[in-house]
N, C-alpha and C positions, 0 to 999 in steps of 0.2 A: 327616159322618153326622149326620141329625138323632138326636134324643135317644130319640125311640121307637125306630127304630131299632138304635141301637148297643145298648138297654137288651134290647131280643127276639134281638141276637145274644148277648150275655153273660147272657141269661137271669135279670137283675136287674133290679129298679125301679128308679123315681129315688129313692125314699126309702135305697134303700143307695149312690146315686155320691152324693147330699146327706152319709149321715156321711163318706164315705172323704175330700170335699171338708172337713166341719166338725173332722175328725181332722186336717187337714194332711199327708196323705198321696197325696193326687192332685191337680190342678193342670192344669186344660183348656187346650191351647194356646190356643182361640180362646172364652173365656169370651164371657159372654152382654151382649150391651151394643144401648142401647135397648128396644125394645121386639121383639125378634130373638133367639131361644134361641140356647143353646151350639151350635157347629158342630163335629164332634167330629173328629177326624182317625185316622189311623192308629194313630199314634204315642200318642194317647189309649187307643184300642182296645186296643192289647197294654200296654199301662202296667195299665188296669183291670182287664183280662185277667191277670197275672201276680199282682195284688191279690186276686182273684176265688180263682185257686188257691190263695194262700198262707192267707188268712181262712179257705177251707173245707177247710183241711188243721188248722185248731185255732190258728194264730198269730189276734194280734189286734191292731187299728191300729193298739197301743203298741207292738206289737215290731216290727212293721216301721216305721212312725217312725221307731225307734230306728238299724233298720238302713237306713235313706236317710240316717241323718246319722252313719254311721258309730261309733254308739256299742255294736255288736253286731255279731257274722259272723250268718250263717244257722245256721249250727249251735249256737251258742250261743243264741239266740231257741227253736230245737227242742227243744234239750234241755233248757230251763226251761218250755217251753209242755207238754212233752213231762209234766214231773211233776208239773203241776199237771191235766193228763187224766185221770191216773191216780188223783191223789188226788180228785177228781172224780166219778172212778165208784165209785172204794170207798163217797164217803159214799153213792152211790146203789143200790148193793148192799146196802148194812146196810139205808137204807131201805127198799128189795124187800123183803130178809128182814122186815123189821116188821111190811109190810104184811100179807106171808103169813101169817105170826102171828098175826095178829088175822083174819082170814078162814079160817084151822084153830078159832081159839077162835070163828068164828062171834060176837066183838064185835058190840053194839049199842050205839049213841049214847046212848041213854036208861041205862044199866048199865053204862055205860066201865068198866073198870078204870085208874081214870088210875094210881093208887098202882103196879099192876102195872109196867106199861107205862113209868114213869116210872126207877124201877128197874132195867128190862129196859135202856133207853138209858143213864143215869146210869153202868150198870156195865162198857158197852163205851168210853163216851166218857172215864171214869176210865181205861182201858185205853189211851188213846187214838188210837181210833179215832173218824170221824165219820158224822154224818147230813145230809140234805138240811136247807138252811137257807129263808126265804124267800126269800132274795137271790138264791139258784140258780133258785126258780119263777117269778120279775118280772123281764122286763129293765126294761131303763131307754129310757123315752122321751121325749125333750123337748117342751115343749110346742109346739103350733105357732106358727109364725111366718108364715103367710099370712093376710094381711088383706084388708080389702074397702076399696078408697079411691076418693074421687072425684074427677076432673078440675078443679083449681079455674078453668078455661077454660072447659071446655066442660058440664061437669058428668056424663061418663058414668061410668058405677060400673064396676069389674072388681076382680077377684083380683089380688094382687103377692106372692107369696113374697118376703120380706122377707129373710131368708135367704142370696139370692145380693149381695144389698149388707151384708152382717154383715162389720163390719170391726175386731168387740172382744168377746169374751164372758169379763166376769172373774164372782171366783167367789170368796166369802166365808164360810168354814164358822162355821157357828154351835156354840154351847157348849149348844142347848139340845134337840140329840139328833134337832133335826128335817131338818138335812142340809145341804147348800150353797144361797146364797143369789145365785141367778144372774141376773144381767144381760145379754141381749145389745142391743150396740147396733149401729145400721145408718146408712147413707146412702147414698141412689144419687146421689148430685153430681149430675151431666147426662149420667148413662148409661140415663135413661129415659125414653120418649115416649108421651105418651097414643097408644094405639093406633085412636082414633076424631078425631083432629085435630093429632097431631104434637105437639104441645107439650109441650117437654120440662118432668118435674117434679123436684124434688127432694122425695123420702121419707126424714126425719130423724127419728131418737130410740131408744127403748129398749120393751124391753119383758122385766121382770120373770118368770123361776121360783123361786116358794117354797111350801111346800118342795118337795125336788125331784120332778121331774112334774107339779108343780100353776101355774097360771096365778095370779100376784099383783096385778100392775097394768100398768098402759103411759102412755108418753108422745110419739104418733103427730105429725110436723108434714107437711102434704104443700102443697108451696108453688110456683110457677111458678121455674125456676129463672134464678136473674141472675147473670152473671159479674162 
């Protein structure tokens, strides 16, 4: 199956088999080599497919990870995904309640009552109970990895998802509150060919997220490749 395809049978983009792929949790038999997309099979399809149901059931790439390598049943993934739904919605309930709160008292931005309101939360969360954080409103999205490079043969320009040649992304928290400091690095050896003259290149280097979500720097080599 090509990749449009199997993505309009499973009703997902490529940007969600890219995490399941960046998670370590799915694994194409017939990956993408040269300038030739993934060829997908069967066996790919219900692998994604059983991935597809368990993500939209509330588990997430780490508990199923977990349980490919046997460090979890199913049942034990559920019933901890299981209470952190729950503790989830409460803090998004209290938040409801807030909001309504402030839309009975008819609040205006200009005349907050922050003092109130401040109070009003301080005295359930001393209770401990919770509220929606920003962490619950932002997911997280890495920056991109598709570049523009050019044939050094022939010289035509095109797009390379850098991505599917990622063969390291380590990760260095910093002390200074701004979040991990990530590198992924890449190389496609001689699994890719200018798609306007065949010549295989090699695409080598890194390319920097700091802080997280933000683009920091890079260091692109793209060279004719020699065995």
């Amino acid at each position: 199956m090509r990749p449009k395809e199997i993505q309009e049978k499973l009703g997902i983009d490529a940007d969600r088999i890219k995490l399941f792929k960046r998670e370590g949790i799915f694994f194409p038999e017939n990956p993408p080599s040269g300038n030739r997309s993934t060829d997908y099979t069967e066996t790919d399809f219900e692998n994604l497919r059983l991935i597809v149901v368990l993500t939209k059931s509330g588990l997430t790439c780490s508990d199923i990870r977990k349980m490919q390598d046997g460090e979890c049943t199913l049942e034990e993934a559920i019933l901890s995904r299981k209470n952190n739904i729950e503790a989830e919605i409460a803090r998004k309930r209290n938040s409801l309640e807030l909001l309504s709160e402030l839309l009975d008292d008819k609040a205006e931005f200009e005349t907050f009552e922050t003092e109130r309101y401040w109070n009003v939360i301080t005295k359930k969360e001393a209770a401990g109970e919770e509220f929606i954080d920003i962490e619950d409103m932002y997911g997280y999205r890495p920056v991109s990895l598709i570049r523009s490079i050019c044939c050094p043969h022939c010289g035509a320009e095109y797009e390379v998802d850098l991505e599917d040649y990622m063969y390291d992304q380590s990760s260095d928290e910093k002390e200074n509150g701004m979040g991990p400091d990530t590198v992924y690095s890449f190389n496609s050896e001689d699994s890719y060919e200018c798609p306007d003259c065949g010549t295989v290149i090699r695409i080598e280097g890194w390319i920097r997220e700091y802080p997280m979500g933000a683009y920091d720097s890079e260091d692109i080599s793209v060279d004719e490749w020699e065995d």
